[in-house]
C-alpha positions as CSV (number, residue, x, y, z in Angstrom):
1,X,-42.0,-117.3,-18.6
2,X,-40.0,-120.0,-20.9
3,X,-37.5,-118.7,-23.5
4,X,-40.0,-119.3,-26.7
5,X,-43.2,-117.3,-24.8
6,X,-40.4,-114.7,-24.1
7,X,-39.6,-114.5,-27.5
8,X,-42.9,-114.2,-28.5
9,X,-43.8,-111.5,-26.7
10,X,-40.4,-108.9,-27.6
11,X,-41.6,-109.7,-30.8
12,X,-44.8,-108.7,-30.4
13,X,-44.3,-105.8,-28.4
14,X,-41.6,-104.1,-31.3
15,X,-44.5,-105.1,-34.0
16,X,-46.5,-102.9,-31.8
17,X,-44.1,-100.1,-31.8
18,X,-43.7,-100.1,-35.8
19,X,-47.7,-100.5,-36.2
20,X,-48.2,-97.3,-33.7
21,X,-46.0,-95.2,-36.0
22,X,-47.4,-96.8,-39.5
23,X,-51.0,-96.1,-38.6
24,X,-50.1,-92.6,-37.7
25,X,-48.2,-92.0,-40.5
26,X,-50.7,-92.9,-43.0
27,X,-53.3,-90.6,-41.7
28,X,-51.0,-88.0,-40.9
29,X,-49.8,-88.0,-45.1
30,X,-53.4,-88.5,-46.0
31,X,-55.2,-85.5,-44.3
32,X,-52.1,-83.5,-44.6
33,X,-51.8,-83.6,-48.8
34,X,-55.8,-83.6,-48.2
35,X,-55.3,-79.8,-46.7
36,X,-52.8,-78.7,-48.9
37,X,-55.5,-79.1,-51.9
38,X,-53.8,-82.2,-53.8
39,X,-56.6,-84.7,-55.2
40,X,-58.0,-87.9,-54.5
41,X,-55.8,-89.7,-56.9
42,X,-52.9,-87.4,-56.5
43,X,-53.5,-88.6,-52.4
44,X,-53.4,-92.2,-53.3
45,X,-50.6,-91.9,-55.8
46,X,-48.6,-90.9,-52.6
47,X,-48.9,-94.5,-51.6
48,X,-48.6,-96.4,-55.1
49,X,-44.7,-96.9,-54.1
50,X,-45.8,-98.3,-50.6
51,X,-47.9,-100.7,-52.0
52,X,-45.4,-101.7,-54.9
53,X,-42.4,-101.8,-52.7
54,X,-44.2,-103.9,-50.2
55,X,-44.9,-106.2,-53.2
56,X,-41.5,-106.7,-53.8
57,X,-40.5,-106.9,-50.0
58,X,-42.1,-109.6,-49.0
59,X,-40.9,-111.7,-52.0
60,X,-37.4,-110.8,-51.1
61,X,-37.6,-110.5,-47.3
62,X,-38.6,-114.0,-47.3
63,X,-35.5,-115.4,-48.5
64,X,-33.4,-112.7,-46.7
65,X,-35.0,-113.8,-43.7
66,X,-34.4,-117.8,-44.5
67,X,-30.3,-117.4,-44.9
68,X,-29.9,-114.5,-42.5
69,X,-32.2,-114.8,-39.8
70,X,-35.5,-113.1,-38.9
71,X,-33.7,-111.0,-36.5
72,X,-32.0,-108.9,-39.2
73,X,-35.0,-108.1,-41.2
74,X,-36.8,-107.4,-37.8
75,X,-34.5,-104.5,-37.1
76,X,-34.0,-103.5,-40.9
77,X,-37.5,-103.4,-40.9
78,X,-37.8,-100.8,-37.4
79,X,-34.5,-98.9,-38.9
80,X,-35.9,-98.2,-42.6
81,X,-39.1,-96.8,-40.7
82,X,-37.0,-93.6,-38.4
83,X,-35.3,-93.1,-41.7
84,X,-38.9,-92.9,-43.3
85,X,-40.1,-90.7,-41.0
86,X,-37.1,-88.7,-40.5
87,X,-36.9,-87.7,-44.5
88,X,-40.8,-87.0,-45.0
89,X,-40.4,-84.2,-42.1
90,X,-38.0,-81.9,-44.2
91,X,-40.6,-82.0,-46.8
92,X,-41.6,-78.2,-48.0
93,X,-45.4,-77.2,-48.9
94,X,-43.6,-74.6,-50.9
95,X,-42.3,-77.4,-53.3
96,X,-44.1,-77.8,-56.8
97,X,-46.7,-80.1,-56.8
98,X,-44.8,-82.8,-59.4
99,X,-41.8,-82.4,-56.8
100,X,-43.7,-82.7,-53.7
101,X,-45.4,-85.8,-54.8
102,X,-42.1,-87.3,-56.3
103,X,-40.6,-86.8,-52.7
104,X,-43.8,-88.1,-50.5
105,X,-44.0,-91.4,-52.8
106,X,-39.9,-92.2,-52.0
107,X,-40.0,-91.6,-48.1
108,X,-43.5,-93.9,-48.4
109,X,-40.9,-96.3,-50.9
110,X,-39.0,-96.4,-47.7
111,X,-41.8,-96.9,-45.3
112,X,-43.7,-99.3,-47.4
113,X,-40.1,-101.9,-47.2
114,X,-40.3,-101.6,-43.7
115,X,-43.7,-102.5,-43.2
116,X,-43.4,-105.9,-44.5
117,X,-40.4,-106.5,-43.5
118,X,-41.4,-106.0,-40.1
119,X,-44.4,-108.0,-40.8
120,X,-42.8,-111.0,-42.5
121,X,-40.5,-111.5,-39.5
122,X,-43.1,-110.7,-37.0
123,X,-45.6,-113.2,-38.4
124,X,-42.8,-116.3,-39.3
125,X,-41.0,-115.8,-35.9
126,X,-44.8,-117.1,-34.0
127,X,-44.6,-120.2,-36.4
128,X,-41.2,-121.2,-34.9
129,X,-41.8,-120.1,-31.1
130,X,-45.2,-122.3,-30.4
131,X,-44.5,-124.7,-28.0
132,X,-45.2,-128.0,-29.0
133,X,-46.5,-129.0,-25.5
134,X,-48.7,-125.8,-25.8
135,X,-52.0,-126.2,-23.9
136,X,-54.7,-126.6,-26.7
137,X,-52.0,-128.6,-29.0
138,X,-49.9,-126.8,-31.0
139,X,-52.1,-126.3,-33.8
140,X,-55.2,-124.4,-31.2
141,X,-51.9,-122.6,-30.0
142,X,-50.6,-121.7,-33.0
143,X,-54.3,-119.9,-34.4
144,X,-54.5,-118.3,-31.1
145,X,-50.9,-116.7,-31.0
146,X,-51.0,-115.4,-35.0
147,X,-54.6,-113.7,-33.7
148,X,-53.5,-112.0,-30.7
149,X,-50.5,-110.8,-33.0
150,X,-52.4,-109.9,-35.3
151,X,-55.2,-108.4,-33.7
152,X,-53.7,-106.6,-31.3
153,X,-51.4,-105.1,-34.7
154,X,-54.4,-103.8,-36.1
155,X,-55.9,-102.6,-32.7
156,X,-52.5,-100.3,-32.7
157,X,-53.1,-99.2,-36.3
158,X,-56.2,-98.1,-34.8
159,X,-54.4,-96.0,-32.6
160,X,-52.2,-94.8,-34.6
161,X,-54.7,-93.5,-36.9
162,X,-56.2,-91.4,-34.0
163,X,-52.7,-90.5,-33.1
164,X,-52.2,-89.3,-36.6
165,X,-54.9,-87.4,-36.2
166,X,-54.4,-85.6,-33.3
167,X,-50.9,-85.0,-33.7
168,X,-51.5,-83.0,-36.9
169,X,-53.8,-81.0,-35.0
170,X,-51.4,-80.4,-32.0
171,X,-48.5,-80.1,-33.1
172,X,-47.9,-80.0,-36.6
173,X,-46.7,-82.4,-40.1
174,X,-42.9,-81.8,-39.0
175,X,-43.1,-82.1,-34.9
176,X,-45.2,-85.3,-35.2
177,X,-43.0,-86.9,-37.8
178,X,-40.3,-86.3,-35.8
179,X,-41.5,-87.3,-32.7
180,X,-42.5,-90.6,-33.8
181,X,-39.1,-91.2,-35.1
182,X,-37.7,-90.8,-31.7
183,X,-39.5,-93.5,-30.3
184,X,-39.7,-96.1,-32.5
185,X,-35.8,-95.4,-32.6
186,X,-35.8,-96.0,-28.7
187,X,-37.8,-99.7,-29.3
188,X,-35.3,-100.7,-32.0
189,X,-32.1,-100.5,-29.5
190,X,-34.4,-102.3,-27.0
191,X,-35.2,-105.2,-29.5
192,X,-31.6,-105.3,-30.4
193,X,-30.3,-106.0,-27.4
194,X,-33.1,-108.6,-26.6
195,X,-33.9,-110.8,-29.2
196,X,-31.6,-114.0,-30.0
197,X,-29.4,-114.2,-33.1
198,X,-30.3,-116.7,-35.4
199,X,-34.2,-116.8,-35.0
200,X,-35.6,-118.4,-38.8
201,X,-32.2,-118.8,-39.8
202,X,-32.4,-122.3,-42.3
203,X,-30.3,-124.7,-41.3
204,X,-29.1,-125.2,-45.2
205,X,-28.5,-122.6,-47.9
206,X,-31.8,-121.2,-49.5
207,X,-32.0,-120.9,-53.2
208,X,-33.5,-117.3,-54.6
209,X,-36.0,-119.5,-56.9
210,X,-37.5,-120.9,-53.8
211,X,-39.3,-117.6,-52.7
212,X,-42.0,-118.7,-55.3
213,X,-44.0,-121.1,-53.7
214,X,-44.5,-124.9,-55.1
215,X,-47.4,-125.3,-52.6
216,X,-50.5,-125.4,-54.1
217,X,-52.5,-124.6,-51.2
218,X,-50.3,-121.7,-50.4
219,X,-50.5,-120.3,-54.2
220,X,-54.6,-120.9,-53.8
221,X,-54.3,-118.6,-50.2
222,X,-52.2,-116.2,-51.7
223,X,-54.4,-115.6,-54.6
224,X,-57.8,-115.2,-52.6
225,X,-55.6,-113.5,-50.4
226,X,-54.8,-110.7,-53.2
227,X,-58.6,-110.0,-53.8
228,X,-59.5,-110.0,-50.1
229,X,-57.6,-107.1,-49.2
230,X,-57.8,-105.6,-52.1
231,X,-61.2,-105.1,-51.4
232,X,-61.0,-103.8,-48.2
233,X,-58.3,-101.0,-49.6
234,X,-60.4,-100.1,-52.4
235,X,-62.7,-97.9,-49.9
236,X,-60.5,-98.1,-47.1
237,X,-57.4,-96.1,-48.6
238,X,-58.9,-93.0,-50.1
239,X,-62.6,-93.7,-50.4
240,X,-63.8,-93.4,-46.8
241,X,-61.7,-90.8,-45.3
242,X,-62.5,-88.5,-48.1
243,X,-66.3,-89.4,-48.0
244,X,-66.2,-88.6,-44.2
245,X,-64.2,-85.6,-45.1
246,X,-65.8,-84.1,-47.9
247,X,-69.6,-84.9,-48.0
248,X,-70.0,-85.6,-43.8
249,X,-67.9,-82.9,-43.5
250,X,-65.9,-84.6,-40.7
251,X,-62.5,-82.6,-39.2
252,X,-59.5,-84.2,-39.1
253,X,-59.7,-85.6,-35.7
254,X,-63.1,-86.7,-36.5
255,X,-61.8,-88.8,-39.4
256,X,-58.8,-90.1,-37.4
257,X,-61.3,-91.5,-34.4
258,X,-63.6,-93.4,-36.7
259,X,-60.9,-94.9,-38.8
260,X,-59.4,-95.4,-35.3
261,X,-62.4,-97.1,-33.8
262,X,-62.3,-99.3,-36.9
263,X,-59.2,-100.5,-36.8
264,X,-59.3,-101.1,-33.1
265,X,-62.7,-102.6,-33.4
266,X,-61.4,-105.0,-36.2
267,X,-57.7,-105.8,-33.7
268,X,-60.1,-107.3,-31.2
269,X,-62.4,-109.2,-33.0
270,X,-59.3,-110.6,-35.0
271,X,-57.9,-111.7,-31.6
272,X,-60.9,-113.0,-30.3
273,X,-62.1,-115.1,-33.4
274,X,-60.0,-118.0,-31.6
275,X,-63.0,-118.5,-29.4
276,X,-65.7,-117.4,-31.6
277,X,-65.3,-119.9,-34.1
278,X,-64.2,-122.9,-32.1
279,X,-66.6,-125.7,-32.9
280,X,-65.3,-129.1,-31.7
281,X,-61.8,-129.0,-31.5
282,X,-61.8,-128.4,-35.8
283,X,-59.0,-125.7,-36.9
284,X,-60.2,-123.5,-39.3
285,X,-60.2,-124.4,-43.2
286,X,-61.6,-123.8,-46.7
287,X,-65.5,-124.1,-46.2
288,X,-65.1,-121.7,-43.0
289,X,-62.9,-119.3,-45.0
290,X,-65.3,-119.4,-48.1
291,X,-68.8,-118.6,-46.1
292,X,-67.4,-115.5,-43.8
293,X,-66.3,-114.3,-47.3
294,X,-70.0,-114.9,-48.8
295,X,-71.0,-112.9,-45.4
296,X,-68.8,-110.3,-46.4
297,X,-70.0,-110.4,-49.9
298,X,-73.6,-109.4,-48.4
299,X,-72.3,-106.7,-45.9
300,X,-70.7,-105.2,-49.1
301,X,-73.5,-105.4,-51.4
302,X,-75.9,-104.3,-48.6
303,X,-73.6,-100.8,-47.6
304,X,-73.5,-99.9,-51.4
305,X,-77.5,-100.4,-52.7
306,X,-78.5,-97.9,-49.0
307,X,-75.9,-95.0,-50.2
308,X,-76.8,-95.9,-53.9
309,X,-80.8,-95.0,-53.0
310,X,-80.2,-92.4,-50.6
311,X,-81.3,-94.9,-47.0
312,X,-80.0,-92.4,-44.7
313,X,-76.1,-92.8,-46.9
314,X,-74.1,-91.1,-43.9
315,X,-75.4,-93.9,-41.2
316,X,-75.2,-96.3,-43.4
317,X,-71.7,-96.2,-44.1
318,X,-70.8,-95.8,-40.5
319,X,-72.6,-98.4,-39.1
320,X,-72.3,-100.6,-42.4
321,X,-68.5,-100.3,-42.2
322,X,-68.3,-101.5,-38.5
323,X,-70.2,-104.6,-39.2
324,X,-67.6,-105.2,-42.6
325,X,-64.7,-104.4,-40.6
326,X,-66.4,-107.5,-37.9
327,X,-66.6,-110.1,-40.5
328,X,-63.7,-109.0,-42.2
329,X,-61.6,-109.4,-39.2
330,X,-62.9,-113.2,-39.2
331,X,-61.8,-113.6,-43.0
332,X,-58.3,-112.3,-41.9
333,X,-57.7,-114.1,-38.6
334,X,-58.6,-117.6,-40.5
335,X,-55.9,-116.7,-43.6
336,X,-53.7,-115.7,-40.9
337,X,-53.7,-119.1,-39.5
338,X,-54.1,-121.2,-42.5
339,X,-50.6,-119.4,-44.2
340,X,-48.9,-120.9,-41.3
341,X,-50.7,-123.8,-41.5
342,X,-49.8,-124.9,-45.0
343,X,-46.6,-123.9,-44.6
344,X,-43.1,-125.8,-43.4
345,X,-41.3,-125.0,-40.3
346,X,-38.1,-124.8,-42.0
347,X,-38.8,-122.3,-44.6
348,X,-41.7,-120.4,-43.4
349,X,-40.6,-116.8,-43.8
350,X,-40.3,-117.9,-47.5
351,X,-44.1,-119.0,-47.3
352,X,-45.1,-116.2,-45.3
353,X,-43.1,-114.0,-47.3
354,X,-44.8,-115.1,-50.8
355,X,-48.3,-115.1,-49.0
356,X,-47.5,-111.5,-48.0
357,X,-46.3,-110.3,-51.4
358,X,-49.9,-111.1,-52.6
359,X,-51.9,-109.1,-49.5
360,X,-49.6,-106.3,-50.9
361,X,-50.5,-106.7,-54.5
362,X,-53.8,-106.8,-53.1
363,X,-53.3,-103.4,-51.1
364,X,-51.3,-101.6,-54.0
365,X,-54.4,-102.6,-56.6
366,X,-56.8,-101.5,-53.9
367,X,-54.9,-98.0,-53.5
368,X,-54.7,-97.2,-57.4
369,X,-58.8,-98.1,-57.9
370,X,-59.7,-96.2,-54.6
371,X,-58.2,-92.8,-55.8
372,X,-59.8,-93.7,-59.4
373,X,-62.8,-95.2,-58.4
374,X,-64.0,-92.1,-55.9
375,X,-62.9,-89.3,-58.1
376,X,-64.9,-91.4,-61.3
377,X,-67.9,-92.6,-58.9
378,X,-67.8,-91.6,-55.4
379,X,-68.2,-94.3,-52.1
380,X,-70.7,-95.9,-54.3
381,X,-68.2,-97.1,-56.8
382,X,-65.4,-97.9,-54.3
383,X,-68.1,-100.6,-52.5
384,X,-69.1,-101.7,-56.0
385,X,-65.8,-102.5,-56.7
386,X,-65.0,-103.8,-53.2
387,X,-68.0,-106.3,-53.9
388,X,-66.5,-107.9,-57.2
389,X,-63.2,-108.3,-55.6
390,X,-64.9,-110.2,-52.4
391,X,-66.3,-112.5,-54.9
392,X,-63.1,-113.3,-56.8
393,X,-61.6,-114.5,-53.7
394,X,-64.3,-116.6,-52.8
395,X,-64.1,-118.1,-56.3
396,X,-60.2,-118.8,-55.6
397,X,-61.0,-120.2,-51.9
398,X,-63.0,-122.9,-53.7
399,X,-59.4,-124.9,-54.0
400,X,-58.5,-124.8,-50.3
401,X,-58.1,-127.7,-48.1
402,X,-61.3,-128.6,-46.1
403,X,-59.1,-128.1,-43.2
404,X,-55.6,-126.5,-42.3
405,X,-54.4,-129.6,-40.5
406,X,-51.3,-130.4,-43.2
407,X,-48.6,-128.6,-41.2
408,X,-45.2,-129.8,-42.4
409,X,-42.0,-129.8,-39.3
């Protein structure tokens, strides 16, 4: 194994590590504050600071990242995360309801920086550790690395959703908070003594002003990017696991499995889209990234008009989300490579970083409508929602590049 593959994979391997304790974490808050009565849009309020703070994050971790080195957001990134954990688990039911809240949306503050900082680094270190003598090219390398990253992320998530689940069940909010704190501390001294120093360090001094992108095909991606995920999050974050909850009737483990089997479900076909869309040696570009998002359009509109009229609503979501969460997967794993793609060797956490900050506006707009949306409208008005933000960002993916071939050293 050469020195850039080993890279790749310590990187991988303490993304894995955070994403384990991330997925678990947002279930365990969610069905926790779900059992302790608060309301949908007191629930999703609990992640509004998340979602803003990972806004802010990437545009700052980007350029923290350029001048000191992915390394040292990496590991600020897994540190922030057993500090996150560590404070949420002396939090007291007995609290009032304004306090309680107040305290649950700074530990997620917390957790929410170290999310994207542990993404940004993650994502910009594959950039600079694909071979250029790769087998494929660089380029086919380059898509296939940021899937399996990717992909096998959100597989974890998965996981960790199920995990969430089941460690509420067995062993409590406290025990499981503290648990996962231990062990994510244990792959943070591993990474530390592993990774090399000055990985995404710029060779020249990086200006502040320069986290906002002057690439136009970047500020077109980052734009459709804001509207795709937003409309995943705008069922995904409140919407569903209530729905499951409260009109299926679901228990918590129940809920944590299928969001599990989702996530997992959604990993592997984002790892695998590689091979499923290879066509004659083309990368992937604008026209491929518009149509799976007209696809995705359909799934949306399609999942909302059968619970709308009553066409058997609880199968309809289950099923109907699987196949979203497919064709989703292939909208993500083609953004994934184009961001990396359009963007320069030499500053590319400042790139990914921007591109990031969107996929978090994205989230943190999703999260707000969810809570609103479901308490106003139920599922029904989540997917509504969910369809109108699909179509923006196929309206903003008209400006892309026909292909993601401009890749700048």
């Amino acid at each position: 194994m050469n020195t850039d593959t080993r890279n790749y994979a310590l990187v991988t391997a303490a993304y894995w590590g955070f994403t384990l304790t991330d997925g678990a974490l947002r279930m365990l808050v969610l069905l926790h504050f779900y059992t302790l009565g608060y309301s949908a849009f007191e629930i999703a309020m609990l992640f509004l600071l998340y979602e803003i703070f990972g806004v802010i994050t990437n545009l700052v971790g980007g350029w923290i990242g350029a001048r000191l080195g992915l390394k040292v957001t990496l590991f600020a990134g897994l540190a922030l995360q057993v500090a996150a954990l560590g404070a949420l688990a002396v939090f007291d039911p007995a609290w009032p309801v304004a306090v309680g809240v107040a305290y649950v949306m700074g530990t997620q503050a917390l957790s929410g920086i170290a999310k994207d900082l542990t993404k940004m680094s993650s994502k910009s270190a594959v950039k600079l550790l694909v071979p250029a003598d790769a087998p494929g090219g660089e380029q086919g390398a380059l898509f296939k690395w940021v899937a399996v990253l990717t992909g096998s992320k959100n597989a974890l998530k998965g996981v960790g959703f199920f995990l969430g689940g089941v460690l509420l069940s067995g062993f409590g909010f406290q025990g499981a908070l503290l648990a996962m704190a231990g062990a994510l501390a244990v792959v943070l001294l591993a990474a530390v003594f592993s990774l090399p120093g000055d990985l995404g360090q710029a060779k020249s001094k990086v200006k502040f002003s320069e986290v906002f992108s002057k690439s136009a095909d970047i500020n077109w991606l980052s734009a459709a990017r804001f509207f795709l995920f937003g409309s995943r999050d705008i069922w995904f974050v409140v919407g569903l696991p209530l729905f499951l909850a409260a009109t299926l009737g679901w228990g918590h483990a129940q809920v944590g499995g299928y969001m599990a089997a989702w996530v997992i479900g959604y990993g592997f076909i984002q790892a695998a889209a590689p091979k499923m869309l290879k066509r004659s040696g083309e990368t992937p570009g604008g026209a491929l990234s518009r149509l799976w998002i007209l696809i995705l359009a359909a799934v949306t509109a399609g999942i909302a008009l059968a619970v709308q009229f009553g066409v058997a609503p609880g199968l309809s979501v289950v099923v109907g989300l699987l196949v979203f969460g497919i064709v989703f997967a292939i909208n993500s794993a083609v953004h994934s490579y184009l961001v990396l793609a359009y963007s320069k060797a030499q500053h590319v956490s400042l790139d990914v970083g921007f591109y990031y900050m969107a996929n978090a506006g994205g989230r943190l707009a999703g999260t707000v409508i969810s809570g609103l949306a479901y308490q106003w409208g139920g599922l029904v008005a989540c997917l509504v929602l969910s369809l109108l933000f699909v179509l923006a960002a196929w309206v903003l993916s008209l400006k892309l590049p026909e292909t993601g071939a401009r890749v700048g050293d």
